[in-house]
C-alpha positions in Angstrom: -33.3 55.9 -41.7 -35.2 59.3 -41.8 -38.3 60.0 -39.5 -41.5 61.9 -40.0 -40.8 65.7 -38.4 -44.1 65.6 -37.0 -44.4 62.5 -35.1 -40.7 61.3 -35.1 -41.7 57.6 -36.3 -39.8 55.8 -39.1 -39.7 56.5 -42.4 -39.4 53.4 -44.5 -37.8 53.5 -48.5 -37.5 51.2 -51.7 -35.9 52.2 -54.8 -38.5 50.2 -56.4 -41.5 52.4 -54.4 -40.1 55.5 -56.6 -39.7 56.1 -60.6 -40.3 58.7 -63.3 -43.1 59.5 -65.1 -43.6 57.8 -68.3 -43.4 61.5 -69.7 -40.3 62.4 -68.0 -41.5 65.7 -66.2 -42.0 64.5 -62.9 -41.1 61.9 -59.9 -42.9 59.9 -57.8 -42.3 58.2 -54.6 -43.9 56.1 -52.4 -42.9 55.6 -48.5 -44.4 54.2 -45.4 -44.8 56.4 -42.2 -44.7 54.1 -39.4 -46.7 50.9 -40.3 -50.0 52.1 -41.3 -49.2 55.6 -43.6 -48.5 55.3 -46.5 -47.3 58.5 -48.6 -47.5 59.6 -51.9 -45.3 62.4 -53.0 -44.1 63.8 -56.1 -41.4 66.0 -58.0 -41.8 68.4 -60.5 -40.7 71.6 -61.5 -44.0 73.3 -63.1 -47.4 72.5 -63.1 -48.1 68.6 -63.9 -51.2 66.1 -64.9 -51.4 63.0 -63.3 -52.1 60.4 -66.1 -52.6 57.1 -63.8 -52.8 56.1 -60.2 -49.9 53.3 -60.1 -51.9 51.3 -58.3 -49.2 48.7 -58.7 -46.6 50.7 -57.2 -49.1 50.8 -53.8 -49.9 47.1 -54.0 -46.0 46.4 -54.4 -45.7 48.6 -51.0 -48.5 46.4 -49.2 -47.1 43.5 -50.1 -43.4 43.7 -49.4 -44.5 45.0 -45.8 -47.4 42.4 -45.0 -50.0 45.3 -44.5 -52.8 43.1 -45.7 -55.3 43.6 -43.7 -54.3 46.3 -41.6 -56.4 49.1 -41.2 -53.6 52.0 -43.6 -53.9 55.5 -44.3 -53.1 57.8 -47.4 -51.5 61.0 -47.7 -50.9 62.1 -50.6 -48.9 65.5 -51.9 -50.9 67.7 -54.2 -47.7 70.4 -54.8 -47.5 71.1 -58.5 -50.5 69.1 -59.6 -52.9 71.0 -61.9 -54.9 68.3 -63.0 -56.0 64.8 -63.5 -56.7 62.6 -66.4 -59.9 61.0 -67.1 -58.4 57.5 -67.1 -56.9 58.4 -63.3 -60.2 60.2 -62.4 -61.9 56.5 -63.3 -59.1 54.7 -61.7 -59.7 56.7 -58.3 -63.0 56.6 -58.5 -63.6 52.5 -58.6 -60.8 52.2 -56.0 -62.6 54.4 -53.4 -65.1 52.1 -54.1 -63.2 49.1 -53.8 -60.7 49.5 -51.0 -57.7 47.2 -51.3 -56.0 46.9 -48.8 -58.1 48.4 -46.1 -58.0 52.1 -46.3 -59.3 53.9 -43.5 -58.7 57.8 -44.4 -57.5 59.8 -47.3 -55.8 63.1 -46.9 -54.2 65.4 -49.9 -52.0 67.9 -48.8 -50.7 71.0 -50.2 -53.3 71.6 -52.5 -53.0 74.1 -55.9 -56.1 76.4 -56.1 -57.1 74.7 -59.4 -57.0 71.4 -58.1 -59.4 71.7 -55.2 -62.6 71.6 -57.0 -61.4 68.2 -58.5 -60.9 66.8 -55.1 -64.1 67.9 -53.8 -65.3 65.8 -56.7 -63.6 63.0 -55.3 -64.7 63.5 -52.2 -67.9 63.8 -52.9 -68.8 60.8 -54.2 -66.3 58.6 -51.5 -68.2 56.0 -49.2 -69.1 56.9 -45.8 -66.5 54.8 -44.0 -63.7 56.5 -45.7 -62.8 59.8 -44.4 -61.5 62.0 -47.0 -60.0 65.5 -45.8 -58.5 67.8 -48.0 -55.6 69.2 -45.7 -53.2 72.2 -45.9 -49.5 71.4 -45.1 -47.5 68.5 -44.5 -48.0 69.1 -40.8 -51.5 69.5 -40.7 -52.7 66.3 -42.6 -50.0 64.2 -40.5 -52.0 65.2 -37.4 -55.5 64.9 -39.2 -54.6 61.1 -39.3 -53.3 61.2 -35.9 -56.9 63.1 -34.4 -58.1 60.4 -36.8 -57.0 57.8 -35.1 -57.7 58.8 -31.8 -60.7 58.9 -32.6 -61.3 62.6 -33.2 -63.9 63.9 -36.0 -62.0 65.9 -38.6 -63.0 69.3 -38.1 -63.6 70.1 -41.7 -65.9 66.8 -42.1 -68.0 68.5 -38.8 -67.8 72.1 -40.5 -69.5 70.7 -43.8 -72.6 68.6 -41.6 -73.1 72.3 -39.7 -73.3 73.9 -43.3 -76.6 73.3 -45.4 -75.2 75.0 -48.6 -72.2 72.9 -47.7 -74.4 69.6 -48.0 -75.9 71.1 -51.4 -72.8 71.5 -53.0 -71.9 68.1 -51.9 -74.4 66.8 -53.7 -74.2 68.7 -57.2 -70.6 67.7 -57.3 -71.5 63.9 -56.1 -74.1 63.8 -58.7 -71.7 65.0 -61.8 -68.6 62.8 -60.4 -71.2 59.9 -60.8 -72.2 60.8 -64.0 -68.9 62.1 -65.7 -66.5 58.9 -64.0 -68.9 56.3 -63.2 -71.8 56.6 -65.7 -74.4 56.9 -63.7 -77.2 58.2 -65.7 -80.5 56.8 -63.6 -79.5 58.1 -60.0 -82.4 60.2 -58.2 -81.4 63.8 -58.6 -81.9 65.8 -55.1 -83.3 68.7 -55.6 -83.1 71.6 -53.3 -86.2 74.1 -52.7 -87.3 76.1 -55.8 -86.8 79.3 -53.6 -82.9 78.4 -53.3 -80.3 79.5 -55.6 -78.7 76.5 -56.8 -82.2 75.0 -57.9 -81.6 76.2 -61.4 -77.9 74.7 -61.8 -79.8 71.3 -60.5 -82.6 71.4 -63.0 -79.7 71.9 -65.1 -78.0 69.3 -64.1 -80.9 67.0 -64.8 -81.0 67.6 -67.9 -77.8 67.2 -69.1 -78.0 63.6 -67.5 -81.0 63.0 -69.5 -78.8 64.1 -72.2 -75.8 62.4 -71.4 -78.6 58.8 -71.2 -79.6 59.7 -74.7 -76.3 60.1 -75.9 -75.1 56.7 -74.1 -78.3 55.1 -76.2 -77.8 56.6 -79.2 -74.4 55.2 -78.4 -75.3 51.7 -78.0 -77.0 52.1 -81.0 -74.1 52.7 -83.3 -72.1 49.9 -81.7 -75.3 47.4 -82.2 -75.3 48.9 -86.0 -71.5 48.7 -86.5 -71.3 44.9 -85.0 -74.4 44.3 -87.2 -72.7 45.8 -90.5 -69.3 43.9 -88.7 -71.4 40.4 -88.5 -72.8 40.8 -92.4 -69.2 41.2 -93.7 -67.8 38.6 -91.8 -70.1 36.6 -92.9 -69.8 37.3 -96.8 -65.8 36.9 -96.2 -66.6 33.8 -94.5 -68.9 32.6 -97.4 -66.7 33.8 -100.2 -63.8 32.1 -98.5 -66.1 28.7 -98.2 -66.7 29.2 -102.1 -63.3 29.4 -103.1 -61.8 27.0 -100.6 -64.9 24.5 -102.4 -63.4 25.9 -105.2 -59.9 24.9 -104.6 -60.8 21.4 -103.7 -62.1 20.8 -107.4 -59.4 22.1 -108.8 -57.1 19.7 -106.9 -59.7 17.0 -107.8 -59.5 18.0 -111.4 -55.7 17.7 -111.3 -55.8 14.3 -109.2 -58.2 12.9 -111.9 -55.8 15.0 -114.8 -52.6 13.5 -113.6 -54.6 10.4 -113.0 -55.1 10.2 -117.0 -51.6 11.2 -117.7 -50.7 8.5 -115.9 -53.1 6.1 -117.6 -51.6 7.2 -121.2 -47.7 7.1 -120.0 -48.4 3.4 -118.9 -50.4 2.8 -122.5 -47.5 4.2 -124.2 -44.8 2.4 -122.1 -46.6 -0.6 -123.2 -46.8 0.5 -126.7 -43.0 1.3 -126.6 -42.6 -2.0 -125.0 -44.2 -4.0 -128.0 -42.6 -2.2 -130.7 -39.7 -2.1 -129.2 -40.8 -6.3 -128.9 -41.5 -6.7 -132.2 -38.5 -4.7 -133.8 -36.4 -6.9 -131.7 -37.8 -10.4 -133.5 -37.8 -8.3 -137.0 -34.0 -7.7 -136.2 -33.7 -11.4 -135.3 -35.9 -13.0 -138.5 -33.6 -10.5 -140.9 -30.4 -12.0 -139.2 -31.6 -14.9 -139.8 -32.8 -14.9 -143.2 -28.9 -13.0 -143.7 -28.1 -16.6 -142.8 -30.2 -18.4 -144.8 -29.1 -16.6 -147.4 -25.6 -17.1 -147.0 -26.2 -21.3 -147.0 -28.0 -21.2 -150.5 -26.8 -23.0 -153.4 -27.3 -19.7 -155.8 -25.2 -17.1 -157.5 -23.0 -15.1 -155.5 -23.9 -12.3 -156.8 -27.8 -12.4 -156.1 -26.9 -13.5 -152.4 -24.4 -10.6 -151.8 -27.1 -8.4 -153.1 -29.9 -10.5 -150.8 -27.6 -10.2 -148.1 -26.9 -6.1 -148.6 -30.4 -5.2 -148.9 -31.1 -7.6 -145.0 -27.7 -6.3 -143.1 -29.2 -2.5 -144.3 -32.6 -3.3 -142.4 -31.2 -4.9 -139.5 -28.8 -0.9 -139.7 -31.7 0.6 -140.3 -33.8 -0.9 -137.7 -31.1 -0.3 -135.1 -30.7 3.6 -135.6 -34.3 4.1 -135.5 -34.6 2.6 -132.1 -31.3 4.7 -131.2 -33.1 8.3 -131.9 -36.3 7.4 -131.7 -38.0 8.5 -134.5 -38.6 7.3 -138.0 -35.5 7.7 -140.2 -35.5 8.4 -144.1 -32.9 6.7 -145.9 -30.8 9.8 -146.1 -31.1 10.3 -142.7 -30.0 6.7 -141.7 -26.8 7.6 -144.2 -26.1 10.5 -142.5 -26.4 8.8 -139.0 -23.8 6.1 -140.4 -21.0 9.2 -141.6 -21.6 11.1 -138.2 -20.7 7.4 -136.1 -17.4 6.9 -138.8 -16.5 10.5 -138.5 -17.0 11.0 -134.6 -16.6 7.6 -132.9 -16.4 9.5 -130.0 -20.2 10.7 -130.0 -22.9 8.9 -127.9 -26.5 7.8 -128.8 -28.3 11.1 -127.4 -25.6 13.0 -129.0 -26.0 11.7 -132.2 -29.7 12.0 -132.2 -29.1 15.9 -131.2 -26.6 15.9 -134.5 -29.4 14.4 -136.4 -32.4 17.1 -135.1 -29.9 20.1 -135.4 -29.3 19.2 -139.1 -33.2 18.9 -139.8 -33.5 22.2 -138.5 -34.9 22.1 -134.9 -34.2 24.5 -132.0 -33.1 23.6 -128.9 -36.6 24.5 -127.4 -37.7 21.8 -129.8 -35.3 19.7 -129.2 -35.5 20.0 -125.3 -39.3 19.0 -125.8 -38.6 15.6 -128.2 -36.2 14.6 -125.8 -37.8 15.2 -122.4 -34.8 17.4 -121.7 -34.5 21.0 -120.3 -33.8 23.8 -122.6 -30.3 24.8 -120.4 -29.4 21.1 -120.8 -29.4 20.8 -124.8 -27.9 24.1 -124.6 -24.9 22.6 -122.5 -25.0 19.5 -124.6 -24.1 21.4 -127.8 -21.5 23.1 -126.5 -19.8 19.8 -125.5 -20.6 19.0 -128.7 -18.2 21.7 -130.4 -15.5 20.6 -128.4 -16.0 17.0 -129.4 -16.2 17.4 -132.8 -13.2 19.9 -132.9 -15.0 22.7 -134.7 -14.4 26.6 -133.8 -17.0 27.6 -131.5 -17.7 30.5 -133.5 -18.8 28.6 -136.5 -22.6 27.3 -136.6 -23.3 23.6 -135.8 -25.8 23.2 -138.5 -23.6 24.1 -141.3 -20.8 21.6 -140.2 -23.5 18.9 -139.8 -25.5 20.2 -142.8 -22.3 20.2 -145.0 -21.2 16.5 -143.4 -22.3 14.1 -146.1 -20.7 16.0 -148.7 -17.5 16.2 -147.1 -17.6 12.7 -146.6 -18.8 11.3 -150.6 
């Protein structure tokens, strides 16, 4: 364990107190002096910007070493810092002003020339019951926090109460920190006599806050304008979106009461198909019945073979019609009867395709008479080549259309 060269006490380490900047171009570590100093150091080869406090880093440190409560002090290392960023000059700001844990003093050490009038900023503008010294060395603000805690007044903190010009510039600086980090654009303005130098540079600096007030109004003001014009679209969006979700729910009403129809007229024609279907069934029955009758009479042969013919060829008729669905012409029915004694082989939806590629329909008809998909007759007519044992380079339609000739 290493210990502090200027009052020999501990020096306590965590690899999780110390990491790189997000950046890459510098390190930072945090250690505890003791058990109330904690001290912030960093690692850089040129000139660096500080971008954020790591306030997390310092509560992790607390935490892990129960300091919670305990009256702490901070040192921190200034070498190689040139500047800080507005997000840590807010961050700094609202935690001098919200101690957590219990910070009693604040030292930076090691200063760069460019840096100091930051810091005097900072200072500025910290509460009373935080003493805030900017140091010189390493050794120096080690024993400011010792004098510190012997209870010793700083002796730069009793330099600036001897020094009136001191106290002014204390309070330009306080008055812009406030202004610049914290916003402060209503805050009495000290002014120093009209006979003193610096009473120009704080008229000044009054009006820049009334200008910085404006600008934080006129502010305002565009935001109010912007959430106003924000508030007017969202609500046309929101409207528009009402109309067309109204709009969609007709439409899906529409197709309930559509397909509610369809539905209606599939039934009607399921019971239409149901009673022809009914009544071509009793027509096939009274035929084969009257063939009978027909066959008992007590007449000429001749007459009842003719009687007979002309019944059986109803009854054929009657049965191929139902098979394809459609109404048959007699040289359709013939042609129906050559297909079945030529291709036993063929089903009924196979001889109704025959039939409808014959009469000339495509298969995007013929997908639509039969309910079928387009693919599927497509598929079904190449089965049929192979069935009927014709080459598949020779059309369908001229086999079929040549068929009843082939056959007489």
């Amino acid at each position: 364990m290493q210990h502090c060269p200027v009052t020999g006490l501990p020096i306590t380490e965590r690899s999780q107190w110390s990491f790189d900047s997000p950046k890459g171009d510098y390190t930072k570590k945090f250690t505890l002096i003791g058990n109330d100093i904690v001290h912030v150091e960093k690692s850089a080869r040129h000139g660096i910007v500080l971008e954020h406090l790591d306030q997390a880093t310092l509560a992790s440190l607390v935490r892990e070493e129960k300091l919670y409560g305990k009256p702490l002090h901070l040192m921190i290392d200034c070498k190689n810092i040139v500047g800080f960023s507005y997000s840590y000059k807010k961050e700094f700001t609202q935690l001098i002003y919200n101690w957590n844990p219990d910070f009693r003093m604040v030292v930076f050490y090691d200063i760069e020339p460019v840096l100091r009038l930051q810091l005097e900023m900072f200072r500025s503008i910290a509460p009373h019951a935080l003493a805030f010294i900017l140091s010189g060395t390493y050794e120096e603000a080690v024993t400011a926090i010792l004098d510190f805690k012997s209870g010793k007044t700083p002796a730069e903190a009793g330099d600036e109460q001897r020094s009136p010009d001191r106290q002014i510039k204390v309070e330009f600086l306080s008055t812009l920190a406030r202004m610049a980090w914290l916003k402060m654009f209503d805050q009495q303005i000290y002014h120093p006599s009209e006979s003193h130098p610096a009473s120009p540079f704080f008229k000044a600096l009054e009006a820049v806050q009334g200008d910085f007030k404006a600008m934080e109004l006129e502010h305002e003001s565009h935001l109010e304008r912007a959430l106003d014009e924000c508030r007017k679209q969202l609500a046309q969006k929101t409207t528009a979106l009402n109309a067309q979700i109204e709009l969609s729910r007709k439409n899906s009403q529409q197709f309930r009461e559509e397909k509610l129809a369809m539905s209606s007229r599939l039934y009607s024609h399921d019971l239409e198909s149901v009673r022809v279907t009914t009544a071509n069934a009793e027509k096939t029955s009274t035929l084969k019945t009257l063939c009978e009758l027909i066959a008992g009479l007590d007449a000429d042969p001749l007459v009842k073979q003719r009687l007979s013919s002309c019944c059986l060829s109803l009854v054929e008729t009657g049965q191929k019609e139902k098979l394809l669905n459609t109404d048959l012409t007699e040289a359709d029915s013939a042609f129906i009867s050559m297909l079945q004694k030529k291709h036993p082989n063929l089903n009924q939806r196979e001889l109704r395709i025959c039939l409808l590629i014959k009469l000339d329909y495509n298969s995007r008809e013929i997908s639509r008479m039969m309910g079928l998909s387009v693919r599927g007759i497509e598929s079904t007519r190449y089965r049929l080549h192979r069935k009927i044992g014709i080459d598949k380079h020779r059309s369908m339609k001229t086999y079929l259309m040549n068929l009843p000739m082939a056959g007489a």
